[in-house]
C-alpha positions in Angstrom: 82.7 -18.8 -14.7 80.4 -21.2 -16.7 82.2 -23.4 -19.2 80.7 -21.7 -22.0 82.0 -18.4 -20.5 85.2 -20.5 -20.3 85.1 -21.9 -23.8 84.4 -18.1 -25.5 87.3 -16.4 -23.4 89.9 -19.5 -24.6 88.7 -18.8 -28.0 88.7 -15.4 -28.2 92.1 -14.7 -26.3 93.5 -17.1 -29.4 93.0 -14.8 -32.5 92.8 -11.3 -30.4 94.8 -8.4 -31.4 96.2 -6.1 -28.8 95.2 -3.0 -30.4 97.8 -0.3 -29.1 96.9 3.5 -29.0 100.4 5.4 -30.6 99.2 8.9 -30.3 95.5 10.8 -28.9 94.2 13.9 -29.7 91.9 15.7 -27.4 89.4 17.6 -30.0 86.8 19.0 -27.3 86.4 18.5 -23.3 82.8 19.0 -21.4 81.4 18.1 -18.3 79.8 14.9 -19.1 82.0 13.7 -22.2 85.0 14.5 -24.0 86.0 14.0 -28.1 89.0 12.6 -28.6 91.4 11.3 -31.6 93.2 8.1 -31.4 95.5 6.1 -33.5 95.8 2.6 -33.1 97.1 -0.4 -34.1 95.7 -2.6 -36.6 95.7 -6.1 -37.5 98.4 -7.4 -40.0 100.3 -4.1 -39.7 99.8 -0.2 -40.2 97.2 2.1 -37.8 93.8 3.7 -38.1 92.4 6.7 -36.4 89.6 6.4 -34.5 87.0 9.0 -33.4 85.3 8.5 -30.0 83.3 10.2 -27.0 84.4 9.7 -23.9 82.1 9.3 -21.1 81.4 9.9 -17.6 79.1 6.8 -17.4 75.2 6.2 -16.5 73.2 4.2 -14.1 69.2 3.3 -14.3 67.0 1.7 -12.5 63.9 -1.0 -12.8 61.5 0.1 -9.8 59.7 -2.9 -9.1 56.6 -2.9 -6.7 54.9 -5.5 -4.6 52.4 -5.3 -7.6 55.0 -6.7 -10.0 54.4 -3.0 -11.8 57.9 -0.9 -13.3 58.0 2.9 -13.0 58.6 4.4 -16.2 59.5 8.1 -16.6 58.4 10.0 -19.8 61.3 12.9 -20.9 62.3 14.9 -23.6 65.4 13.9 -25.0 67.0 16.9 -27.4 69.4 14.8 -30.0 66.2 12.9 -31.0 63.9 15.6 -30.6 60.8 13.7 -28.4 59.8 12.5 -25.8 61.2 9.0 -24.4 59.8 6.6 -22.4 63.3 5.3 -19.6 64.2 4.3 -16.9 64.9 6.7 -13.6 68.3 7.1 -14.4 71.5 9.9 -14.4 75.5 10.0 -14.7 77.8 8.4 -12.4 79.3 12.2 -12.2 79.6 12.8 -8.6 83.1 12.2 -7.2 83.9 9.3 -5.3 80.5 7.8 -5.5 80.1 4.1 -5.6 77.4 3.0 -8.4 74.8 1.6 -6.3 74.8 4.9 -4.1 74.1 6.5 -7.5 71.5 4.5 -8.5 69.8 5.3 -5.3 70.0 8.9 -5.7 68.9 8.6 -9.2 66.2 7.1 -7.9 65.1 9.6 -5.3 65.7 12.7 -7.5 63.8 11.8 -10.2 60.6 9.5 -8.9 60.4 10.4 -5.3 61.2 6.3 -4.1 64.0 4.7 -2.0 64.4 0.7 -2.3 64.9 -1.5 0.6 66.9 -3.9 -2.0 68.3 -2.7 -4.3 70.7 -5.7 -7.0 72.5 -5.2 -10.1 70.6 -6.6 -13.6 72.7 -6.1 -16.4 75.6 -4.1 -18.0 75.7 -2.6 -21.0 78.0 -0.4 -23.7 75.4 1.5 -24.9 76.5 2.5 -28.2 80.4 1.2 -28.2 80.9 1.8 -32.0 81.4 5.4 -30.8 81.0 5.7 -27.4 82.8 4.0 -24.3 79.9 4.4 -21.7 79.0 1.9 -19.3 75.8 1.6 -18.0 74.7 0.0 -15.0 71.0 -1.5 -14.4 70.1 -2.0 -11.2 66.8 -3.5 -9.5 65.6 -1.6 -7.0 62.6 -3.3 -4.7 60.7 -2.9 -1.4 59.9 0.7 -2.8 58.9 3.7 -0.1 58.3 6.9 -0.9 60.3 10.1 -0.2 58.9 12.3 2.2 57.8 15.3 0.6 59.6 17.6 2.5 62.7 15.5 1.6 62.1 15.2 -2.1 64.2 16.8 -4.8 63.1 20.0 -6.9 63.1 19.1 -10.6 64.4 21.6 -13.1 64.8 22.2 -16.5 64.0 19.1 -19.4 63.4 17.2 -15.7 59.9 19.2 -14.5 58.3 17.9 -17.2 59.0 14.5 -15.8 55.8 12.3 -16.2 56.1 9.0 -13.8 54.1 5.9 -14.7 53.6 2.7 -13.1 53.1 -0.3 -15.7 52.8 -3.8 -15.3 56.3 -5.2 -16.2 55.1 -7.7 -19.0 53.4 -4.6 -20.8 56.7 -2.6 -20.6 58.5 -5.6 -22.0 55.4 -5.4 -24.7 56.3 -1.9 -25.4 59.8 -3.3 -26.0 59.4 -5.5 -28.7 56.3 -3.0 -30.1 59.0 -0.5 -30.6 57.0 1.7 -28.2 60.3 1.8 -25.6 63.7 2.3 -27.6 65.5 4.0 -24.6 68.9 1.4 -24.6 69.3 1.1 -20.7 65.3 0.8 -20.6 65.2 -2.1 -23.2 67.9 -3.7 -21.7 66.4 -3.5 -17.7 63.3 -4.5 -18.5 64.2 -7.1 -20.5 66.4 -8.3 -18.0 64.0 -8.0 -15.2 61.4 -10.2 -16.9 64.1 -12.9 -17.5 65.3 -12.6 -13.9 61.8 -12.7 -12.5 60.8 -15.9 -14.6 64.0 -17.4 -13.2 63.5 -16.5 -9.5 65.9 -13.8 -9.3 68.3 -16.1 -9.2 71.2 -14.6 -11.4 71.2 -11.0 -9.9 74.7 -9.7 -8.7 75.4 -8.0 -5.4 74.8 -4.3 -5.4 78.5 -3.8 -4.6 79.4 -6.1 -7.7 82.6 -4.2 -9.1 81.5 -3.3 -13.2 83.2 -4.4 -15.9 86.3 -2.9 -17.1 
């Protein structure tokens, strides 16, 4: 841990509350996230109610070619009602898979590629004033295709996948154009800029355990 990592966990463990969940209310269960009710403990007495979605959890990954180019994918995305430019990405839904395993298969299923290295980027809470999903952004590089015999058969919003390669410091332009607003895509290629510039020196192990 650096010392400023040091110095913000000493300050912060000083004036934290230990917010304590007294009751929960399960108001709707699905396949990829659940609704549920909970009342907690606040500060300086008394409780609050808080709504939240529970989810399964996401990774996504930065596809970075020996041309220093990202593959973006281009999909409709219904709650905002366009199309998105992301990351290859999906839900960490399968049972007993680890996250870089997912990433992999996120990663064959949805642009045909399979990485020869493949390193963690960045964590995020995507959205945690209502949400407690954890995303995982991997690097993926030394890129190969899937054999086409071998290659997954896209249905539904997912066949009308478009797949892009980009040069990563016009993604990161698209970025901060508001042309990319995708959170897990801001965040990787953000992230993979500042790793490259830096040598790749800070990436984390694939088999890094994620925050809790």
């Amino acid at each position: 841990m650096s010392e400023r990592s040091e110095q913000a966990t000493g300050h912060s463990s000083a004036v934290e509350h230990r917010y304590e969940v007294r009751s929960r209310t399960e108001r709707y269960r699905g396949r990829i996230f659940d609704v549920v009710s909970e009342e907690v403990t606040m500060p300086g007495g008394g409780t609050g109610v808080r709504d939240f979605v529970r989810h399964v959890g996401a990774v996504a990954v930065v596809a970075l070619d020996s041309a220093g180019q990202v593959v973006l994918i281009r999909q409709y995305r219904h709650p905002v009602g366009r199309h998105l430019w992301e990351l290859p990405a999906g839900l960490t839904d399968v049972s007993g898979e680890d996250l870089a395993a997912a990433a992999a298969r996120e990663l064959a299923e949805e642009v045909d590629l399979v990485a020869g290295q493949l390193d963690v980027l960045v964590d995020l809470h995507s959205s945690p004033g209502f949400t407690n999903e954890l995303v995982r952004v991997f690097l993926a590089r030394e890129l190969t295709d899937v054999p086409a015999e071998r290659r997954h058969e896209r249905s539904e919003e997912e066949a009308d996948l478009q797949v892009v390669r980009i040069d990563l410091d016009e993604a990161v332009g698209m970025v901060l154009a508001g042309e990319i607003t995708n959170a897990s895509c801001v965040a990787g290629l953000l992230a993979a800029a500042r790793g490259r510039d830096a040598g790749w020196s800070a990436l984390r192990r694939a088999d890094t355990p994620a925050p809790r």
